[in-house]
C-alpha positions as CSV (number, residue, x, y, z in Angstrom):
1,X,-60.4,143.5,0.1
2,X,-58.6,145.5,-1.8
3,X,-57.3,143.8,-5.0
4,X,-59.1,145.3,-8.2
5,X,-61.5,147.5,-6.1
6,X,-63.1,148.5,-8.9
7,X,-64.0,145.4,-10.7
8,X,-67.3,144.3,-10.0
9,X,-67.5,141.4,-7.4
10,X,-68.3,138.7,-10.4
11,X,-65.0,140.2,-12.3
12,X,-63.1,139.9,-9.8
13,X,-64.0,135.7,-9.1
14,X,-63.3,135.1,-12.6
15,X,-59.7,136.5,-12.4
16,X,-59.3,134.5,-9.4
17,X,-60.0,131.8,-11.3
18,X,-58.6,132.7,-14.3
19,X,-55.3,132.4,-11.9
20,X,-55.8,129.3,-9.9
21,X,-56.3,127.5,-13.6
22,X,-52.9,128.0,-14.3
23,X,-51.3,125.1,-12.8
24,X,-54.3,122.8,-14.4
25,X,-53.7,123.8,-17.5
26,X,-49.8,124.0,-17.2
27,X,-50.4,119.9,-16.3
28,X,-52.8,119.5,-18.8
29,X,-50.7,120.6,-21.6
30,X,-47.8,118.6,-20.5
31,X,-50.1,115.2,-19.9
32,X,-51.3,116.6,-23.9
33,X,-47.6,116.3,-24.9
34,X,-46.2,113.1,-23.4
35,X,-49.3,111.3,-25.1
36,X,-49.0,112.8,-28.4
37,X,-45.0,112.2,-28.1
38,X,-44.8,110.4,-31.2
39,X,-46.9,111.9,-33.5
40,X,-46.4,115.3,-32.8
41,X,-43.9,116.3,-35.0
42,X,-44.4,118.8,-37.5
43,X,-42.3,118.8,-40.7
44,X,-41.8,120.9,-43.6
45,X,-42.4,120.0,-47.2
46,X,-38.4,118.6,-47.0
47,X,-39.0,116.8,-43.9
48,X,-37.1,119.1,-41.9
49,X,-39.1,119.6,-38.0
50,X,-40.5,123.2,-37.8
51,X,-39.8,123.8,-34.5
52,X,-41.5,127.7,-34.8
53,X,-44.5,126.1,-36.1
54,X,-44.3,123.6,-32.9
55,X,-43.8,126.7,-30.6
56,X,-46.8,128.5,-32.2
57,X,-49.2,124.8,-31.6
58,X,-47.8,124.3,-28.0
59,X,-48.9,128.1,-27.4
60,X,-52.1,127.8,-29.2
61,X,-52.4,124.4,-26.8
62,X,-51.8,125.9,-23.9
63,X,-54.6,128.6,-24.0
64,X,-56.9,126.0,-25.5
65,X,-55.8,124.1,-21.5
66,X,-56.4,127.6,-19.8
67,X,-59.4,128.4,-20.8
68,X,-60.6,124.9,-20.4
69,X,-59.4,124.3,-16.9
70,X,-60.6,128.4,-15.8
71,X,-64.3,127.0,-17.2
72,X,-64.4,124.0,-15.1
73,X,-62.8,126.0,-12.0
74,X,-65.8,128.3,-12.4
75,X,-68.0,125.7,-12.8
76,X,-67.4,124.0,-9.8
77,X,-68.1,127.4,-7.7
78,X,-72.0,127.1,-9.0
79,X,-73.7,130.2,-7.1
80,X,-70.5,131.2,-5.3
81,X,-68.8,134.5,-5.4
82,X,-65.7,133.4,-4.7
83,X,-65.0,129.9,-2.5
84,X,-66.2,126.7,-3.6
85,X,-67.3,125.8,0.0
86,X,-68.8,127.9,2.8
87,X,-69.0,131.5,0.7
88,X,-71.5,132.8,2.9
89,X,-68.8,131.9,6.3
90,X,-65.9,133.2,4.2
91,X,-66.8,136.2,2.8
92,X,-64.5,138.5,0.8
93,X,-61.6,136.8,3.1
94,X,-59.2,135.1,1.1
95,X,-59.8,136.3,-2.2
96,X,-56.7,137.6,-3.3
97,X,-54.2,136.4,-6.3
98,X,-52.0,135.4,-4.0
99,X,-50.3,132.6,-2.1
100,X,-52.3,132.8,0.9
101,X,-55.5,132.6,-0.8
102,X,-54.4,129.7,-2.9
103,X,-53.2,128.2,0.6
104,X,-56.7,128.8,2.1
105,X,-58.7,127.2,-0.6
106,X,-56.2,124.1,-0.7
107,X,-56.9,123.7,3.2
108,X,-60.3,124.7,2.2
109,X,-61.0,121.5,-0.3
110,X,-59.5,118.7,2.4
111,X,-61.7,119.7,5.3
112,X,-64.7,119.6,3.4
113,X,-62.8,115.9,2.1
114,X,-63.1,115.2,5.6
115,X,-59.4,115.2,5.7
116,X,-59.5,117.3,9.1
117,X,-55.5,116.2,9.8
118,X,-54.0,117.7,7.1
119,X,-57.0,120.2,6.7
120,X,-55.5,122.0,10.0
121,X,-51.7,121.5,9.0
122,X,-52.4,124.2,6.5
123,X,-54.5,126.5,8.8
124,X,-52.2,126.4,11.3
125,X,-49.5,127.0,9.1
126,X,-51.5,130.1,7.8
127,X,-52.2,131.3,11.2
128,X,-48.2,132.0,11.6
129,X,-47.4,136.0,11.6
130,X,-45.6,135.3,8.0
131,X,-48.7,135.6,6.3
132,X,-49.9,139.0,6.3
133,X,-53.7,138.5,7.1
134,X,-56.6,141.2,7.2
135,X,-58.4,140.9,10.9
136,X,-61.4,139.5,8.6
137,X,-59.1,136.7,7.7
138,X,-57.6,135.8,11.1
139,X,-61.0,135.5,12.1
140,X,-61.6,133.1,9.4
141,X,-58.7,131.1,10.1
142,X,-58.8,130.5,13.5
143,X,-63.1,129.7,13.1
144,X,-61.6,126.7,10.8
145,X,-58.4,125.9,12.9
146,X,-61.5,125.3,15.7
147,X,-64.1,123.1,13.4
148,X,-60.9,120.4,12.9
149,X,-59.9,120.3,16.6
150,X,-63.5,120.5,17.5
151,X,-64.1,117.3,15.0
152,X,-61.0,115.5,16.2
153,X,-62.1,116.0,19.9
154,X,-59.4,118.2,21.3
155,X,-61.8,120.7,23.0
156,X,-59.7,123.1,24.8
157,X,-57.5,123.8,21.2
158,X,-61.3,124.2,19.7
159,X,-62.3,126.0,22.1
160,X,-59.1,128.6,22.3
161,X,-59.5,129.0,18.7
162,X,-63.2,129.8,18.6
163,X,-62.9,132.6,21.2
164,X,-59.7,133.9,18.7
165,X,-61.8,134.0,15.6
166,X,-64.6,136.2,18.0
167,X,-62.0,138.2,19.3
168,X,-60.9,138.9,15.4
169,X,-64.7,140.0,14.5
170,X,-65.7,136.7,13.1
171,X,-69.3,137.1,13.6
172,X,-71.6,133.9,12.8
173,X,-75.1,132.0,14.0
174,X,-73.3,129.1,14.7
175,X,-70.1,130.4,16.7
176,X,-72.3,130.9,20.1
177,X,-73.2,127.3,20.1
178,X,-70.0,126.0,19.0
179,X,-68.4,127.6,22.3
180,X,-71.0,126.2,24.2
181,X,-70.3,122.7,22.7
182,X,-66.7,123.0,23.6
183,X,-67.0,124.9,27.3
184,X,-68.9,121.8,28.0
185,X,-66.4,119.0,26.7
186,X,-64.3,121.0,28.1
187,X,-66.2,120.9,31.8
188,X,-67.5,124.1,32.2
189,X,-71.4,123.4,32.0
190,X,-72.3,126.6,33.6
191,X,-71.1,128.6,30.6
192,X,-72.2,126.5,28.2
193,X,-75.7,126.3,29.8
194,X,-75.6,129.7,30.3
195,X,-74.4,131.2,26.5
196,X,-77.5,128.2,25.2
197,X,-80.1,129.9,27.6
198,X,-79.0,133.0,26.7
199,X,-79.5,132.0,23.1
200,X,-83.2,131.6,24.3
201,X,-83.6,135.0,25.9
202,X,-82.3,137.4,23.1
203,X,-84.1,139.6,21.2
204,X,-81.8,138.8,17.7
205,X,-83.2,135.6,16.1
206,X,-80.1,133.1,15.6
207,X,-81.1,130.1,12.8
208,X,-79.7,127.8,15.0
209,X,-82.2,128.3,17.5
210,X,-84.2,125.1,16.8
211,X,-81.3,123.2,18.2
212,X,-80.5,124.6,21.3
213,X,-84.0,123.2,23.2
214,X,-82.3,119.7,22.5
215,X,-78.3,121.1,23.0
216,X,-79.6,121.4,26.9
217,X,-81.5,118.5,26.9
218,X,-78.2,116.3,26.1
219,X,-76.5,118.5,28.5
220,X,-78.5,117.9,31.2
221,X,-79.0,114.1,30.1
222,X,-75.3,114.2,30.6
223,X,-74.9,115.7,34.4
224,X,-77.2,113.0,35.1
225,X,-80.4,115.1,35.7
226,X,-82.7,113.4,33.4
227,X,-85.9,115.3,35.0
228,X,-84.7,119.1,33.8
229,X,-83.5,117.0,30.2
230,X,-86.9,115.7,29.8
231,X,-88.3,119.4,30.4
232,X,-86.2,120.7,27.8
233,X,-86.6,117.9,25.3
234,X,-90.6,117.9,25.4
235,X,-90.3,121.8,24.9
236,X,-88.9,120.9,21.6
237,X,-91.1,118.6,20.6
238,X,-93.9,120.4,21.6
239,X,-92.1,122.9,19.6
240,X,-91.3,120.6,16.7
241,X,-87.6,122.0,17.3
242,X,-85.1,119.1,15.6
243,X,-87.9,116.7,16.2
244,X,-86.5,113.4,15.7
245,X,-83.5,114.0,18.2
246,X,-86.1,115.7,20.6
247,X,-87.8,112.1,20.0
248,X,-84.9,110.5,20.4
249,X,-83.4,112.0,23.7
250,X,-86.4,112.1,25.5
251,X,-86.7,108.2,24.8
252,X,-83.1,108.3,26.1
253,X,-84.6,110.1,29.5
254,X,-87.8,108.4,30.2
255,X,-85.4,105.5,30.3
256,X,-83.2,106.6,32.5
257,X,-86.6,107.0,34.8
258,X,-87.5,104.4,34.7
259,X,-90.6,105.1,32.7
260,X,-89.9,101.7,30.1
261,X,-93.2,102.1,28.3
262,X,-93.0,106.0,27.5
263,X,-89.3,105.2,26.6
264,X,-90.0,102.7,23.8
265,X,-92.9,105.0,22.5
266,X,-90.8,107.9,21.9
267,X,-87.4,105.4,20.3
268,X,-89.9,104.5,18.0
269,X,-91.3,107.7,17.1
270,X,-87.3,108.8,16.5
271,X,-87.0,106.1,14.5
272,X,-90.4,106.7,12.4
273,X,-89.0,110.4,12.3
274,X,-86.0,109.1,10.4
275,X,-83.4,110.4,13.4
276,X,-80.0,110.7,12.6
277,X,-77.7,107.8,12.4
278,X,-80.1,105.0,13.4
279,X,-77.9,102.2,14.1
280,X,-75.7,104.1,16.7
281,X,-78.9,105.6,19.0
282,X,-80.4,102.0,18.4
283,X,-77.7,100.7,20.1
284,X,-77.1,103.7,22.7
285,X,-80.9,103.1,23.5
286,X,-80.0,99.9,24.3
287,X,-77.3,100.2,26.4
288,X,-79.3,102.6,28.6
289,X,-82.5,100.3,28.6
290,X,-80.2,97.5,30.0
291,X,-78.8,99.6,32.6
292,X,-82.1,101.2,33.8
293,X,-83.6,97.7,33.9
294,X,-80.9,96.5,36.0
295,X,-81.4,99.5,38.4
296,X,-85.0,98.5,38.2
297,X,-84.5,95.0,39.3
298,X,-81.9,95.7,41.6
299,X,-84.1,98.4,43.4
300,X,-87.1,96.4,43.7
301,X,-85.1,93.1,44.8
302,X,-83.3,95.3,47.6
């Protein structure tokens, strides 16, 4: 980055949001006025307005709105250096006094709003060769362009913008195993198993790592080979890896075998372990218990 390279990092958020306050306050000062429409009027001793004395209270009122509005910006960033959301993803991208960066942090604010649609409207416009972006900040862009197709389930857009943001340097834990999620919605289980196994076998710790024991579970689960699933999912739990999903997709795969009694002793132990979203694996668990049964009776019958 090279705005201001030598403020200090904690000068240099302040200005930043020293700037973005400016359209608060702008608003602020004008909701200020309309309100106090009627009264505001300031007169001399003959009754006459004095409109420099109203010039010198709108400008006094307008700082009094700047300063307020900078305050709560840098309020809201709490521990942050300079994005509200994600500062340890982000980095020093974005973190100019510029259009771009205001641009970034609007798209910013509506994906974590869980407003993915519009959310990538304004990455995608950002990704166009307009904006002049360091390689730091592609990287970034394309990485978020990727989380809202990813959410929205277009996997091969995720996917092509997840290898972009590697190819720009964006380094992360979580990139590896976000390629692997999309290679496989995307049908390529090889790579996917192959990038989570590798995962496994490196030397560099990756905080994810408790996750992808249970990633290859659901993978195989998936194929339809509930056998190697069942391996992987009882090495997490051995492990205590994600527990209550290990609980829960083991359940999932003794089911699947046939094993009825095993299965309802592990759902319950997901449930007991407070696994995610109850309702929908209660009712998945269900749907697969019915099915297995039926397979059951049908096989025995035949």
């Amino acid at each position: 980055m090279k705005f201001l390279p030598f403020l200090p990092v904690s000068a240099k958020r302040v200005l930043i949001c020293i700037k973005r306050a400016l359209p608060k306050a702008l608003s602020l000062e004008t909701a200020v006025m309309l309100f106090n429409s009627v009264t505001f009027y300031l007169s001399d001793r003959d009754g006459s307005i004095s409109y420099l004395l109203m010039l010198k209270w709108l400008v006094i009122l307008f700082f009094i709105c700047w300063i307020f509005a900078a305050v709560v910006q840098l309020s809201r960033y709490y521990k942050n250096f300079f994005h509200r959301y994600d500062d340890e993803i982000i980095g020093k991208a974005f973190t100019g006094l510029n259009r771009k960066s205001a641009i970034f942090e609007k798209g910013l604010e509506l994906f974590h709003n869980n407003d993915f649609r519009l959310a990538l409207e304004i990455f995608t416009d950002l990704d166009d060769e307009k904006y002049l972006k360091t390689q730091q900040e592609q990287g970034v862009v394309s990485f978020y362009r990727g989380r809202c197709y990813d959410i929205m389930g277009a996997f091969p857009n995720a996917l092509m913008c997840y290898e972009k943001a590697v190819e720009n340097n964006f380094r992360h834990d979580i990139m590896p195993l976000l390629i692997a999620k999309t290679s496989f919605e995307n049908g390529d289980t090889q790579r996917a198993v192959d990038i989570y196994k590798g995962l496994l076998d490196s030397e560099r710790e990756n905080r994810y790592e408790r996750i992808v024991r249970t990633s290859l579970g659901h993978i195989y689960l998936k194929t339809g080979d509930s056998e190697t699933a069942l391996k992987w999912f009882q090495d997490a739990i051995d492990r205590h890896e994600n527990y209550a999903e290990a609980l829960a997709g083991a359940a999932i795969a003794q089911t699947t075998l046939h094993n009825f009694e095993e299965g309802d002793k592990l759902y319950r132990l997901a449930l007991i372990n407070n696994i995610e979203n109850s309702e929908n694996f209660t009712n998945y668990y269900k749907e697969i218990q019915a099915a297995a049964l039926l397979e059951s009776d049908y096989t025995i019958a035949k």
